[in-house]
C-alpha positions as CSV (number, residue, x, y, z in Angstrom):
1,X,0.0,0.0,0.0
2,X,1.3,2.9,-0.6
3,X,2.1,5.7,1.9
4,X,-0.5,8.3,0.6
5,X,-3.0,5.4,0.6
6,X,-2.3,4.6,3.9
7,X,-2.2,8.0,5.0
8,X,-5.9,8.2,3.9
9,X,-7.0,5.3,5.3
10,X,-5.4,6.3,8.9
11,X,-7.5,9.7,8.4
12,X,-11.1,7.7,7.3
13,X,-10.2,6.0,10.6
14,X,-9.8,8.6,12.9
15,X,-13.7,10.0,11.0
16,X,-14.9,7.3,11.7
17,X,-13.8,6.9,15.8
18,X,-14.2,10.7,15.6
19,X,-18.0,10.2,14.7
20,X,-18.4,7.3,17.4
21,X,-16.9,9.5,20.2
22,X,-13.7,7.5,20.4
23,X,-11.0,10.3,20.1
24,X,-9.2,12.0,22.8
25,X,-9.3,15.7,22.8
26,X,-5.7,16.0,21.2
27,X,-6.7,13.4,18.6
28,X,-9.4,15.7,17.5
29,X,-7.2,18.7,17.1
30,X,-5.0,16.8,15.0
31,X,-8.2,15.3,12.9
32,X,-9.3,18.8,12.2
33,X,-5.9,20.1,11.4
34,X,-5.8,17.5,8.8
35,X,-9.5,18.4,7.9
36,X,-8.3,21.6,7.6
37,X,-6.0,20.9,4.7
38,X,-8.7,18.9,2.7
39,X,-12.3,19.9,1.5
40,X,-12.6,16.7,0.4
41,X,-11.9,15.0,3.8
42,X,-13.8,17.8,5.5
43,X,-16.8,16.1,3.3
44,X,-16.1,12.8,4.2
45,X,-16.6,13.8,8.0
46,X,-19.9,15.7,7.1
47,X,-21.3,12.2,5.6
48,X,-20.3,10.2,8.4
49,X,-22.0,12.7,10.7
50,X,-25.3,12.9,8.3
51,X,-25.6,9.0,7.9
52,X,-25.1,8.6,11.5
53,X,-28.0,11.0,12.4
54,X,-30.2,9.2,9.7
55,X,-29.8,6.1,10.9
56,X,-30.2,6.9,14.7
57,X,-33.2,8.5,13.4
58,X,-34.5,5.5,11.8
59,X,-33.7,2.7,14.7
């Protein structure tokens, strides 16, 4: 895999424990630094959050 691959997957990760309340305080700074950099990650986390409302709605 290569290292920019494996970068995103580390940040789709740290979404994804981010959005299950899994991060420590300085993990989320260094999420949303690295959200900062990327519109497209910054997306990614919006989904996440959207989807996870939807469903909750729909239990």
């Amino acid at each position: 895999m290569s290292s920019a691959l494996s970068k995103e997957h580390a940040i789709l990760k740290k979404i994804d424990h981010y959005v299950k309340g899994k991060l420590s305080e300085d993990e989320k700074e260094q999420l949303w630094a690295e959200l900062c950099k990327s519109e497209e990650l910054f997306d990614r986390l919006e989904l996440e959050l959207l989807l996870t409302r939807w469903v909750k709605m729909h239990e």
